[in-house]
LUMLOSE-210931 format. One record per residue (C-alpha): residue in three letters; x, y, z. Coordinates in steps of 0.5 Angstrom, whole numbers, plus 500, padded with zeros to 3 digits. Example, Ala and Ser with C-alpha at 12.3 -4.5 7.8 and 13.67 -1.06 7.14 Angstrom:
2
ALA525491516
SER527498514
***
This chain:
642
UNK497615339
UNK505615338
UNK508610335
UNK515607336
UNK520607331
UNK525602331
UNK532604326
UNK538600327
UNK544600322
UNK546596316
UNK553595318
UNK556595325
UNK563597324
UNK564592331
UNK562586327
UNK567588322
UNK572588327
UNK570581330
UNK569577323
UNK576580322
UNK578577329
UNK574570327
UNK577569319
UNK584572322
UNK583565327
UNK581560321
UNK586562317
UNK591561322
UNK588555325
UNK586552317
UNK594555316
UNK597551322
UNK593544319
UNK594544313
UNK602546314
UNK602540319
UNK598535314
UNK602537308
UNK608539310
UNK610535316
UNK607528314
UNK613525314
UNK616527321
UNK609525324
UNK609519321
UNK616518323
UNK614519329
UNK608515330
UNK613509326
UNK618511333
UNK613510338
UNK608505335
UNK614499332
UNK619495335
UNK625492333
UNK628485336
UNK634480335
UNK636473333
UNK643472334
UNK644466328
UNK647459331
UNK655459331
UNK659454326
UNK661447327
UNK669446329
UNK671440325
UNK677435325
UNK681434319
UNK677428318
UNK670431319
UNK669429326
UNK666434331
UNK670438335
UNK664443337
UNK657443336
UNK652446337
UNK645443341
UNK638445343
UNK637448350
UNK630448352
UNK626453357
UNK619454358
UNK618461357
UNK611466358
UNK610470352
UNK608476357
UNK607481350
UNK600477348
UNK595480349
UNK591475353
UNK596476358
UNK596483359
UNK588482360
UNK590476366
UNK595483369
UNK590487369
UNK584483372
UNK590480377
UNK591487379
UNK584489381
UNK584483386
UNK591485389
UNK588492389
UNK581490392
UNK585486397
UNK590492399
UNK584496401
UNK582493407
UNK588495411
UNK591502413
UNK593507408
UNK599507411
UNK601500409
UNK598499402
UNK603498397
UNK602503392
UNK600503385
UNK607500382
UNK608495387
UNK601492386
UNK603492378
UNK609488380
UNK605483386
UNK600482380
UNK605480375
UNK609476379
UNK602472381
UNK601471373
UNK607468372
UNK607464379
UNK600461376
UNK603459369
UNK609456373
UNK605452378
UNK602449371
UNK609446369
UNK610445376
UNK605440376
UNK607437369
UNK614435371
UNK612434379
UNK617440380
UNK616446386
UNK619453383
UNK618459384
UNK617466379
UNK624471381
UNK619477382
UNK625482381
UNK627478374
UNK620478372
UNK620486372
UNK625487370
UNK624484364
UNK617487363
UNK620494364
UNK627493358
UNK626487355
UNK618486354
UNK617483347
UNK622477349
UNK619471351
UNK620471358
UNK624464361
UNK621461367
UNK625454367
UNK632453363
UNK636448361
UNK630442360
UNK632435361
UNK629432354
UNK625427358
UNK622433361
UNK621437354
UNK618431351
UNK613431356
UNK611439355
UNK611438349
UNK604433350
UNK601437355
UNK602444353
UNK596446348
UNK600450342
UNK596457344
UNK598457350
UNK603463352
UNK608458355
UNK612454350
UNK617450349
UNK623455347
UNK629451344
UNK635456344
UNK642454341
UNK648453345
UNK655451345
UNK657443346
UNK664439346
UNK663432346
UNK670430347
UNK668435353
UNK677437355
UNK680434349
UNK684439346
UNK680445351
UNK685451351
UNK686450344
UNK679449342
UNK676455346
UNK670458349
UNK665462349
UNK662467353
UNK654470353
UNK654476348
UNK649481351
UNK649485345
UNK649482337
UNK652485331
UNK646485325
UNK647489318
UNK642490313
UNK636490317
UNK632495317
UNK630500324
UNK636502327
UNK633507330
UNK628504333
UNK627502340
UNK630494340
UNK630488344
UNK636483343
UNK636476345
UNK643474348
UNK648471343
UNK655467344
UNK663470342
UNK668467342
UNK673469348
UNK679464348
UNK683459343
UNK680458336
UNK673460338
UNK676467339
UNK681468333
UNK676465328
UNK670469332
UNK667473325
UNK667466321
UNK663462327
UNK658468328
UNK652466325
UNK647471322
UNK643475326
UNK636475324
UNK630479327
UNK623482326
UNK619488326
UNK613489331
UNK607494331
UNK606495339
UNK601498343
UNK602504347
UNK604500353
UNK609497349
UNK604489347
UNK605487340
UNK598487337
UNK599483331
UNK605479326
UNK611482325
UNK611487320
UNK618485317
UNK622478319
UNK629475318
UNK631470319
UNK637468323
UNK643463318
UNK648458322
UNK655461322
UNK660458318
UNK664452321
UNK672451320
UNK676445319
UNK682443323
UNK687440323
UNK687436329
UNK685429329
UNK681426335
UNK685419334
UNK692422336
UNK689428341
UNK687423345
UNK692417345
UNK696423347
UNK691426353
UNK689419355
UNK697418355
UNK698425360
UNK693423365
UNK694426372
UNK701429369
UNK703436368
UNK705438361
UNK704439353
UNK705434347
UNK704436340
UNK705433334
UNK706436327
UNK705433320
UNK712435317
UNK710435310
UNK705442311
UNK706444318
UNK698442320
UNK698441327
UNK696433329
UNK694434336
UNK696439341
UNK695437349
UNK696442355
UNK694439361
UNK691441366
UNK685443363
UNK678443364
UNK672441361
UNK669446356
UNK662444357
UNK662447364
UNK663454361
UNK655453357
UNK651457360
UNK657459364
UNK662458367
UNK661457375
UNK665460381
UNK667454383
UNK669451377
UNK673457375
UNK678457382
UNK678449381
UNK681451375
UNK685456377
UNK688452382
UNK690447378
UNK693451372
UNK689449368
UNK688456364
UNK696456362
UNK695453355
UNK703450356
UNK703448348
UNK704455347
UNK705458353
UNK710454357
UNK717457358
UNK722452358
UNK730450358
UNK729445352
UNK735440355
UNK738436352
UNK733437345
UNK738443344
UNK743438343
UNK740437335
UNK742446336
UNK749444337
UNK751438333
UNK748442328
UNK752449329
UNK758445330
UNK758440323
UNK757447321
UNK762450323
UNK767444322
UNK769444329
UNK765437329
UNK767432324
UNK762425323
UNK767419325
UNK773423326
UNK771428333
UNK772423339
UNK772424346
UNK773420352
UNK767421357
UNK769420364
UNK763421367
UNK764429367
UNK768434364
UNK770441368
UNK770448365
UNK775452369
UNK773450375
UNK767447375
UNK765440374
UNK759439369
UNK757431370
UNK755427364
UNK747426363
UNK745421369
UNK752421372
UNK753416366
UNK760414363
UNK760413356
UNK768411354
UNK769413347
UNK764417345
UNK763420337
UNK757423335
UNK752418333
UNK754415341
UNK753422343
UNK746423340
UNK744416343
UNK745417350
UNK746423350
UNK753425353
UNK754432356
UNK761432356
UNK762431349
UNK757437347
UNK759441352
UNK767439350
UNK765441342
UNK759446344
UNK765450347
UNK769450341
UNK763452336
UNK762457341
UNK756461344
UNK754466338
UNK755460334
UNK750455338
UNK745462338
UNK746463331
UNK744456329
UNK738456334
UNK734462332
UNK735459325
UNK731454327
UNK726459329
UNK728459337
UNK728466338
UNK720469335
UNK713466336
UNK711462331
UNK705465329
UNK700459330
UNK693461329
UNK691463337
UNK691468342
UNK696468347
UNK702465345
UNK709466348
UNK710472345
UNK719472348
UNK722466346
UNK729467349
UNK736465346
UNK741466350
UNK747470348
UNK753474351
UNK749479347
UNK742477351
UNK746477357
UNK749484357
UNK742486355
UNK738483360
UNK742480366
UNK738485370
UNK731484368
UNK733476368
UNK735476375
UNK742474373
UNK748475378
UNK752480373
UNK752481365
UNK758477364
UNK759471359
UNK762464362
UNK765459360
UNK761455364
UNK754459359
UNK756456354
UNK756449357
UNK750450359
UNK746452353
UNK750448348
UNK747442353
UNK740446354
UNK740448361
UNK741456362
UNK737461360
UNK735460352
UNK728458354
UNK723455349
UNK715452348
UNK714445346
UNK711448340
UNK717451337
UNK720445340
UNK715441335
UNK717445329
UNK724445331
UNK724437329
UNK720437324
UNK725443320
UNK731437322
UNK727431318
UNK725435312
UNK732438312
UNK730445313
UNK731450319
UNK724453320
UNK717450319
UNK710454320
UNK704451323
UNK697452323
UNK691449326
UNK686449319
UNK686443314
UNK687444308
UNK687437304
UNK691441298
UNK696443302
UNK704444299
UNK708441302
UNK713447306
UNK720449304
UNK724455307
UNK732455308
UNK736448308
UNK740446313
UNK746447309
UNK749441311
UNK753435306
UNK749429306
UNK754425310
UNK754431315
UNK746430316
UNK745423316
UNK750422321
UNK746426325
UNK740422322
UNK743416324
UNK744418331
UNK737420333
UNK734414329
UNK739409334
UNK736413340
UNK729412339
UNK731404338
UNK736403343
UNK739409347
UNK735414351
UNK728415348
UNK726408346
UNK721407350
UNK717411344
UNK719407340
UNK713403336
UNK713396333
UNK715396325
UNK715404325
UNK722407323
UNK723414326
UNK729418330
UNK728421337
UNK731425342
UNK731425349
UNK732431355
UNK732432361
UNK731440364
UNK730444370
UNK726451371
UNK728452378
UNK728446382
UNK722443378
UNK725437373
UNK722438367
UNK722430361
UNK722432354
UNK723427348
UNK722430341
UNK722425336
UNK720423328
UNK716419324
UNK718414319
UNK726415318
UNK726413311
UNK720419310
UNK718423315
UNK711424316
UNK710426323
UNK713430329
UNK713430335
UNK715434342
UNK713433350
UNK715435356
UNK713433362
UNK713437369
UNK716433375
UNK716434382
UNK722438386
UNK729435385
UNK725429383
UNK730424378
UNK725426372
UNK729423365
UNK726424358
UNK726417356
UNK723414362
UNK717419363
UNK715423356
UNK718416352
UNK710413352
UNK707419351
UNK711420344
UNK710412343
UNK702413344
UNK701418339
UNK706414334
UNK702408335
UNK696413334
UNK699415328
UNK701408325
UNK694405326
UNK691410322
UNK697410317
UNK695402316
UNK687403316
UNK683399311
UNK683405306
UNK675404304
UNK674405312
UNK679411312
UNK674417313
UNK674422309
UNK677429309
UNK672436309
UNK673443306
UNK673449309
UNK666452308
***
């Protein structure tokens, strides 16, 4: 009997090669794991920070604007909508579940007809929301219905933001849900900050607007790179709320989430700031005098302003029309913006407004022709016969009067054409140019808001030369009878009630240029810029002149009872629309307060200054005089800039 012998190897070179094959792959799968773990940590867990967090921001409410005696301007209130918190997780569970019955729905028609998946996310979302919808419903006895576009839209770009079912509760309204609402609900009560004006137009193109800010600046907070969700805050676009934007702003705060893959939040914020209101300024209007002057322009069109003449702090500065600022919160409507447009109320004519200054310009002229000696105080007489004629045009005298003799301080109070046509041609153009822009006539003054009149004109034969063209002139030659008409404020020097204003206020400090500002300061110093350069008789008998027209020439109906002061009337045109100035100051004996207004009239209608602007100056100054003779324990008290 055989035996089989069995023999094998001990080592199989093929083994070798196949634990060799195996080793090499561990070491390179060992190799890659621990090259990832140990050495790329840092980009993965970048990477997970990335997916896993996400940022929103809280834009912090905007500062108060206040009067100079604390009183405010512009506020902020509470807006209140009931917003659906979409990123809860219960609410995704509610997605979910609602999604199978729509599904389950769907499948009982054709597979030509059913929606496809994405559109039943969307039918189920919006029946969600309907249903948390139908529960305020039925609080606030309303119907409204969910916007099914807005609600995916927000899902898919804003989804950690609460999302608004109803804005803009009525407080009667938001008592009532805040009752009812169960504090773990997903709807809740959000209350947003918005702007509010309670003096509604008072003040409307200086003080501004704002408009919706779909992207808020934030600093110093962590996770720039991370994908981030912003609330709407608001910026300034117009008038102070604009020029003082940076300082209004408030400061954002924000707050870091983790997040499901879905993008749900799954826990408390990680990191959070919270938003601080901005800082608010103090201006120098005052309410009482702003709206002794609206109330007093009611229906017109035109601009007041009044200074304080020591410090250049503007008092009141009316442009009319205007409109109401509240309408512009949340947003301005169609409606309410043609309306505006129809009515020229954007123009803020304060500024804006360019106009021939009448018969102002004649404080220019006595001015430049003391100045130049060809005026001499009791000594410069004419005869006023109604008229006056340079070459062979005749000038008549203001409203076709005939003042006999004239001097200068006559001149002053009733205004007559003839005797500062008859001296301004004797100063002559350059001169009466000269003295205009010395008063500031011919540069912005520099206030603190947008859109002022950037090219004030004085007219010149220089000016005329230059521009005659771009101006519409017939030709670039100078006339005698130019000169009449600039020395009497007509032609083409071309000014705004503001500089207007500054103009008087120069005069009864005795200087030639003021600057205004719109921020109170209570320690302000009084100004000082360049005399006027005139002899104390030379300048009180321009004085005296503007004192007698504000009590018996023609700017008296401005005049207040037991208030002392000097005015000047004026009569213009801009085309065939008639334009009433009246610039007056205010006491004689220490001026404390100027004031400037023109009043726009209809075509070729008789529009004097005294007659129409006089009781708008007479309102502010009496205003003025009320608050002056105030108890000083019920003064209200002054504000510091914050």
């Amino acid at each position: 009997m055989s035996r089989t012998i069995e023999t094998h190897r001990a080592r199989n070179p093929r083994l070798f090669l196949f634990h060799g094959v195996v080793a090499a792959l561990l070491i390179v799968l060992v190799s890659g794991m621990a090259h990832r773990q140990l050495f790329k940590t840092g980009l993965y867990s970048e990477r997970e920070r990335l997916q896993n967090q996400r940022r929103v921001i809280v834009p912090g409410p905007r500062g108060r604007i206040l009067d100079r005696d604390g009183n405010v301007l512009v506020d902020n209130r509470a807006r209140f909508s009931v917003v659906l918190n979409l990123a809860e997780p219960h609410i995704r569970a509610e997605f979910r579940a609602e999604y199978k019955v729509v599904r389950a729905n769907y499948r009982q028609l054709p597979a030509a007809e059913r929606p496809n998946g994405d559109q039943m996310e969307r039918i189920a979302r919006a029946a969600v929301a309907q249903r948390y919808l139908d529960k305020i419903n039925f609080i606030l006895e309303r119907h409204e219905t969910v916007r099914a576009a807005d609600l995916n839209r927000h899902v898919n770009q804003t989804l950690l933001l609460p999302y608004v079912l109803l804005d803009d509760l009525a407080p009667e309204e938001y008592a009532r849900l805040l009752e009812r609402l169960p504090v773990s609900s997903p709807l809740q009560v959000y209350a947003s900050s918005s702007r509010y004006y309670p003096y509604h137009n008072a003040a409307a193109q200086a003080l501004g607007y704002t408009s919706v800010d779909n992207d808020p600046e934030v600093e110093d907070f962590p996770g720039e790179d991370l994908l981030t969700f912003k609330m709407k805050g608001a910026t300034g676009r117009t008038g102070l709320e604009k020029i003082f934007d940076d300082q209004l702003q408030g400061e954002t705060g924000g707050a870091i989430y983790l997040v499901d893959p879905a993008g749900y939040k799954v826990d408390l914020p990680i990191e959070k700031r919270l938003p601080v209101q901005g800082k608010s300024i103090v201006t120098s209007l005052d309410i009482d005098l702003q709206q002794a002057a609206e109330t007093a322009m009611e229906g017109r069109i035109g601009a007041a302003v009044a200074l304080d003449i020591r410090t250049g702090e503007v008092l009141a500065l009316v442009s009319k029309p205007d409109y109401d600022l509240n309408e512009f919160v949340p947003r301005l409507s169609h409606e309410s913006a043609k309306a505006i447009e129809t009515s020229g109320g954007w123009l803020n004519r304060a500024i804006q407004g360019q106009y021939p200054p009448g018969s102002t310009f004649k404080i220019i002229t006595a001015l430049a022709g003391l100045r130049a000696g060809t005026i001499e105080p009791g000594v410069s007489r004419i005869i006023c016969p109604g008229f006056i004629m340079v070459g062979n045009r005749r000038f008549p005298c203001a409203h076709n009067a005939v003042h006999g003799e004239v001097d200068l301080v006559k001149a002053l109070t009733q205004s007559c054409n003839v005797f500062f046509i008859k001296y301004g041609l004797d100063t002559t153009p350059q001169f009466l140019a000269a003295e205009a822009k010395r008063f500031g006539f011919n540069h912005p003054t520099g206030i603190e808001l947008p859109s002022e009149f950037r090219s004030p004109r004085v007219a010149d034969p220089e000016w005329r030369k230059e521009n005659w063209r771009s101006a519409n002139l017939p030709d670039g030659i100078w006339r005698g009878g130019d000169t009449a008409n600039i020395a009497i404020g007509q032609g083409d020097t071309l000014i705004t009630p503001l500089q207007a204003a500054c103009m008087v206020a120069s005069f009864a400090r005795g200087e030639t240029e003021t600057k205004p500002t719109l921020l109170h300061d209570p320690r302000r110093p009084i100004q000082r810029t360049t005399p006027i350069g005139l002899s104390p008789s030379d300048y009180n008998a321009v004085l005296r002149g503007l004192e007698s027209c504000y009590q018996i020439g023609t700017g008296r109906l401005a005049r207040v009872e037991g208030l002392t002061g000097g005015a000047k009337s004026g009569t213009a045109q801009k085309g065939r629309i008639e334009l009433a100035w009246l610039v007056a100051f205010a006491p004689l004996e220490s001026p404390r307060i100027a004031v400037a207004v023109v009043l726009e009239g209809a075509e070729d209608q008789d529009f004097g200054g005294g007659l129409y602007s006089g009781p708008v100056v007479k309102a502010i100054l009496q205003a003025w005089q009320d608050k002056r003779d105030r108890p000083a324990a019920s003064a209200p008290l002054n504000f510091k800039m914050e």
